[in-house]
N, C-alpha and C positions, 0 to 999 in steps of 0.2 A: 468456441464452436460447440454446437449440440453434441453430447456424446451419444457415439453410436451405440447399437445392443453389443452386447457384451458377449464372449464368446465364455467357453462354461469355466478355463483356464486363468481367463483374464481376474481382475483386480475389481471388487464392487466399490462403483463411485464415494467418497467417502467427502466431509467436506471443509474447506481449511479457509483461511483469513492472509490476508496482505495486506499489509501496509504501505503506497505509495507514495515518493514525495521528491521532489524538486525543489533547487531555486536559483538554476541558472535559465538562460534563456526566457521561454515561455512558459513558466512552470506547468500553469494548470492545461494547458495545450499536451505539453510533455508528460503530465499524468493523464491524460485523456488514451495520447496514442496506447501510452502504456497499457491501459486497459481496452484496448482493442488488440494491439499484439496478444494480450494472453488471451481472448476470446479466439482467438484465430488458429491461435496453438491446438496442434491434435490432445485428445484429450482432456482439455481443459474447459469450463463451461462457465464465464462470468456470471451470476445470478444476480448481484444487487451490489451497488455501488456507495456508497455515503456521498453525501457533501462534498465540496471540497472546504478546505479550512487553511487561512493565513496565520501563521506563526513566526513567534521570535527565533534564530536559530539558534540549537542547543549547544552547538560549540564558539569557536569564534565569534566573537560578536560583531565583526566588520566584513559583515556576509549578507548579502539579501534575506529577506523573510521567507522563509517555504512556504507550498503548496503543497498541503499532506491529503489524502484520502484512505478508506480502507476496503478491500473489495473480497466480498463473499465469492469462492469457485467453488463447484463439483468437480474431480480430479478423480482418473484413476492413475496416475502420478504416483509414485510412492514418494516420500519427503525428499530426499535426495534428488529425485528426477526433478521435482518440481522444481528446488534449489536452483538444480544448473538451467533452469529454463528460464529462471526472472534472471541469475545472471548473464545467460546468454541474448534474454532479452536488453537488459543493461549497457550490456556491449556491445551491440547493436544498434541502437539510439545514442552511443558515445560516451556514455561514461567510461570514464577514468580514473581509477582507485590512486587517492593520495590521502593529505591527510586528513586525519581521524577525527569525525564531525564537521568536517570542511564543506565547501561547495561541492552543488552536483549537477547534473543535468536529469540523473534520473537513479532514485535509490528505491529498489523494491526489495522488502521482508516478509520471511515465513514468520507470521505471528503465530496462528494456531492451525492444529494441524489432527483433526477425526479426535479429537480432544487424549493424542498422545503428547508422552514426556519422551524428550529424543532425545540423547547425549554421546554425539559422536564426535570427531575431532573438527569438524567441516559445518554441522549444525547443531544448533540449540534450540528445544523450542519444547514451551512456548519461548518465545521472545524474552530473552532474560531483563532486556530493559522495560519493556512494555505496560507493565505496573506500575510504572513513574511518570508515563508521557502522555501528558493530556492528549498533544498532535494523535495518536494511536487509539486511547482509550474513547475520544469525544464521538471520533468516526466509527469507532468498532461501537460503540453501545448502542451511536444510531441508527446499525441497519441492526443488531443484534446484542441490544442488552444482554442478553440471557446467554451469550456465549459465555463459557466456562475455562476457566484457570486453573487445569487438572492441578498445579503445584500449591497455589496460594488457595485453594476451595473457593473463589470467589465469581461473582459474573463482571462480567466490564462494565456494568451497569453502576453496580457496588464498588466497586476501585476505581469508576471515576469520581464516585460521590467523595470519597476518601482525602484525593487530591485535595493540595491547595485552593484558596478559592481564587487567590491572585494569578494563580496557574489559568484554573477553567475560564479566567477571563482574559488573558492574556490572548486565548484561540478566539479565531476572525472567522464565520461563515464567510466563504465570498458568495455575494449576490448572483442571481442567475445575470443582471446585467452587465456583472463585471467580466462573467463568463463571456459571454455575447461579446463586447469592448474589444477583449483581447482577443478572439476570431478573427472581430472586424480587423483591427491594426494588424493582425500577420497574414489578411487577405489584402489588404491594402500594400504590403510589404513586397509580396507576393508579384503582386500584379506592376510594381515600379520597378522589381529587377528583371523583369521577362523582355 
């Protein structure tokens, strides 16, 4: 949702990164809502959204493939607030905290955040895996190469170049038609249980 003017007390809009991603259900549906939930959110202001992109999953291997994106917000959030809002988001849409790298329905991360370094008991960020993960790095450099890695001095641009290359090709663009595909089948879905 557009952020309102600011009162002289309040927090100056500041701007941070997410990373979303699924791979139960409808993934890329369930990254979609996801990124209307947080535009909806007081506060919160979607700007630009990546791709979406098919991937191997990083843990388990007897798991569906996810659907990862990365989404640019304006927030005047502080990192904390914003935290409990993608988990409150999460919880929400149903996810379920089990095990580690496992299925989800819906997993959203503070990647970067007005390009501070946070270390508290609850967050880390940037994203301490983030530098390793194609799924993270492909969509964050597409809407912003030049986003910066206050830890590593790098842009996502540069650390995806870095990656493996069996890595950066391992990640799938999905089609806009596959986009469209899967609408269709959960409007079709939709419309036999009613």
């Amino acid at each position: 949702m557009p952020l309102g003017v600011a009162a002289i007390t309040e927090r100056a809009p500041v701007i941070a990164y997410l990373g979303l991603g699924a791979n139960l259900g409808e993934p890329a549906q369930q990254v979609r809502e996801a990124v209307s939930r947080l535009n909806n959110a007081d506060e919160v202001e979607v700007t630009r959204v990546s791709s979406f992109y098919r991937n191997p999953p990083l843990g388990p291997q007897d798991q569906p493939w996810y659907v990862n994106a990365v989404a640019r917000v304006r927030t005047r959030l502080g990192p904390e607030e914003l935290l409990r809002l993608l988990q409150q988001i999460e919880t929400a849409m149903g996810r379920e905290r089990g095990e580690r790298w496992g299925p989800r329905l819906i997993d959203l991360d503070l990647l970067l955040y007005n390009g501070e370094v946070i270390f508290t008991p609850d967050l880390v960020v940037p994203h301490p895996e983030m530098h390793h993960r194609v799924f993270v790095l492909a969509p964050l450099a597409e809407i912003a190469s030049r986003a910066w890695h206050p830890l590593l001095h790098k842009s996502a641009g540069d650390l995806l170049a870095e990656l493996d290359a069996a890595d950066r090709a391992a990640l799938e663009p999905l089609a806009r038609s596959e986009l469209r595909a899967e609408s269709s089948k959960q409007f079709k879905s939709f419309l036999s249980n009613r």
